[in-house]
C-alpha positions, 0 to 999 in steps of 0.5 A: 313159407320162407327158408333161410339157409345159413353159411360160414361157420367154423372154427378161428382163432382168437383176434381172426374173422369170419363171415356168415351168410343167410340166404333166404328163399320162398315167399319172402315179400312180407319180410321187413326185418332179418338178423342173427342171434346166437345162443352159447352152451347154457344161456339164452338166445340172444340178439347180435345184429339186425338189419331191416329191409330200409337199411337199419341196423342194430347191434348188441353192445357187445359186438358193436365195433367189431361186427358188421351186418349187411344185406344183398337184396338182388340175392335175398342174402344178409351177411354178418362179417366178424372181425376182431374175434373173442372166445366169447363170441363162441356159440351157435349162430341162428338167422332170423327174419321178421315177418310182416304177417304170421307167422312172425318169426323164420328161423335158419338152422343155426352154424357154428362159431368156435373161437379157440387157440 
């Protein structure tokens, strides 16, 4: 099992930053790819930025420019700074990490980012 346990929510004004953290523990060997998503009230889930265990990164466009994903591998922890704020980016932000065996899909508790004036 692996756990992941998010940080860094809270409420920003429009134009400000934050910076999330997703600190996973447990059996965490097979993990080759960790991210987050985000899903806002009354839409989908959807991907904003991944990061796999060799340092690849994806991104949504429209967050490319503005966030940035990264990763602490001495502290099995992956960051997301975000810069550049809109009230769109307003929504429940879940850590996801992609196993290598199954079960495929670790998901964190999800935190919230409100981007209000």
């Amino acid at each position: 099992q692996v756990q992941l346990v998010e940080s860094g929510g809270g409420l920003v004004q429009p134009g400000g930053s934050l910076n999330l953290s997703c600190a996973a523990s447990g059996n965490i060997f097979s993990i080759w790819r960790m991210g987050w998503y985000r899903q806002a009230p009354g839409k989908q889930r959807e991907l904003v930025a991944t990061i796999t265990s060799g340092g690849n990164t994806n991104y949504a466009d429209s967050v490319k420019g503005r966030f940035t994903i990264s990763r602490d591998n001495a502290k099995n922890t992956v960051y997301l700074q975000m810069n550049s704020l809109k009230p769109e980016d307003t929504a429940v932000y879940y850590c996801h990490a992609a196993n290598r065996v199954r079960p495929y899909d670790y998901w964190g508790q999800g935190t919230q980012v409100t981007v209000s004036s």
